[in-house]
KOLBA-757394 format. One record per residue (C-alpha): residue number from 1; residue in one letter; x, y, z; chain. Coordinates in nm, 4 decimals. Layout:
// KOLBA-757394
ATOM   nr  rest         x         y         z  kette
ATOM  NUM     a         X         Y         Z      A
...
This chain:
// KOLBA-757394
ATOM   nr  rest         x         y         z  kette
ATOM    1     x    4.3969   11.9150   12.3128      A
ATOM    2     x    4.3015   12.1409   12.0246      A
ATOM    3     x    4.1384   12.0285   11.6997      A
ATOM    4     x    4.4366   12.0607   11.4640      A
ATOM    5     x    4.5838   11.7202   11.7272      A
ATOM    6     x    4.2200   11.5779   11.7868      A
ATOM    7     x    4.0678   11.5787   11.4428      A
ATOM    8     x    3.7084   11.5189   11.3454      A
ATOM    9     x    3.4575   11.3128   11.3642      A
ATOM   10     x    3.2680   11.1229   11.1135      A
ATOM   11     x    2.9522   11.3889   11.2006      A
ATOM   12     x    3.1848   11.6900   11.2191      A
ATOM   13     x    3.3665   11.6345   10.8752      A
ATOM   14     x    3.0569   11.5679   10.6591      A
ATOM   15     x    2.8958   11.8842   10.8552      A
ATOM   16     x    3.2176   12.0708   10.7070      A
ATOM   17     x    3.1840   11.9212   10.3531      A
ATOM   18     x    2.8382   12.0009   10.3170      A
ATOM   19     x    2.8873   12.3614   10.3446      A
ATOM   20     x    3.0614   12.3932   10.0199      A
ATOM   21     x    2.8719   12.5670    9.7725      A
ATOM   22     x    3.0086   12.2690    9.5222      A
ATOM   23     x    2.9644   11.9558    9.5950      A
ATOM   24     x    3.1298   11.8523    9.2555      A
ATOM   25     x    3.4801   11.9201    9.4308      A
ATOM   26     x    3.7562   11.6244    9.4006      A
ATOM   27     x    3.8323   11.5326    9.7764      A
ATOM   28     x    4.2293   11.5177    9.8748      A
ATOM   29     x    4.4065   11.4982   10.1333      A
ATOM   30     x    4.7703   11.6585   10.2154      A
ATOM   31     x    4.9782   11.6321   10.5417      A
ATOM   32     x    5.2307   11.9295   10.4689      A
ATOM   33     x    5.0071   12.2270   10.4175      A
ATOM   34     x    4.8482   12.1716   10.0899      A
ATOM   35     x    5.2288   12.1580    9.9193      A
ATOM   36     x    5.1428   11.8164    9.7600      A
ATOM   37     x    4.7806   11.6208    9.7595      A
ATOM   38     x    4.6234   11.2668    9.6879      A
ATOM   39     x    4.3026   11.1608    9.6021      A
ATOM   40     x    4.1136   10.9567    9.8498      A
ATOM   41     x    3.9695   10.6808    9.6747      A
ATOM   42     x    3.8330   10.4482    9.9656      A
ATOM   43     x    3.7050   10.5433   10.3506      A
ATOM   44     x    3.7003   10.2481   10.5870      A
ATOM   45     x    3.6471   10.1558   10.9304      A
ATOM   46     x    3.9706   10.0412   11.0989      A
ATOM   47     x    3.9331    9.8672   11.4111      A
ATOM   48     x    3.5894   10.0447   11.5345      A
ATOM   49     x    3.7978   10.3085   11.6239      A
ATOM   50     x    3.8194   10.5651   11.3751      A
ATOM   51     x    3.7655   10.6441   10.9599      A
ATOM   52     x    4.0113   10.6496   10.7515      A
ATOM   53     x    4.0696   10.7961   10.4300      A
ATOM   54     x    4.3026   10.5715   10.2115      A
ATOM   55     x    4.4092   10.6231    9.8207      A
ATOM   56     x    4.4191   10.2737    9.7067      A
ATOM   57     x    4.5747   10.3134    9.3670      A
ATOM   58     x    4.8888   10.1162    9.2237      A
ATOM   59     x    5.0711   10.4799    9.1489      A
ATOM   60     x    4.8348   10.7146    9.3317      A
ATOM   61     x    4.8339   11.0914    9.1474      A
ATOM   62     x    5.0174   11.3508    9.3379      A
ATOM   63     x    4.9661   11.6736    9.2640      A
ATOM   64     x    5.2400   11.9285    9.3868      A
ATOM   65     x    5.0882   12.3181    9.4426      A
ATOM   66     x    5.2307   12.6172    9.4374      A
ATOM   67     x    4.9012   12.7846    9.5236      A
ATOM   68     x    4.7920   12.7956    9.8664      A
ATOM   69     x    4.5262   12.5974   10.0310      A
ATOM   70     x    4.1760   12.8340   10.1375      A
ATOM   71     x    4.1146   12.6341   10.4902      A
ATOM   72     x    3.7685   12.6645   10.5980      A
């Protein structure tokens, strides 16, 4: 199984966020490429098992790119 299935860890994801030069940066998170983000505005535990990253608000803001992602 390769990362892309896998995912991170709690340890491997801060590791990755840490290494950008600015740590000002709005955090989102996309699941088609970086075509359309949200903001995460809570992390929780869910059943000891794994983090997740949740936008909690009543009309969360999407934003819709043209612009490609730069993956690190």
């Amino acid at each position: 199984m390769n990362w892309t299935s896998r995912g991170k860890t709690v340890a491997q994801l801060i590791q990755e966020l840490q290494s950008f030069e600015d740590q000002s940066l709005e955090v989102r998170i996309s699941i088609d490429g970086g075509s359309t983000s949200y903001s995460i505005s809570l992390v929780a535990k869910a059943g000891g098992q794994y983090a997740l990253l949740k936008n909690s608000a009543d009309n969360p803001s999407k934003i819709s790119s043209r612009a490609a992602a730069t993956w690190v």
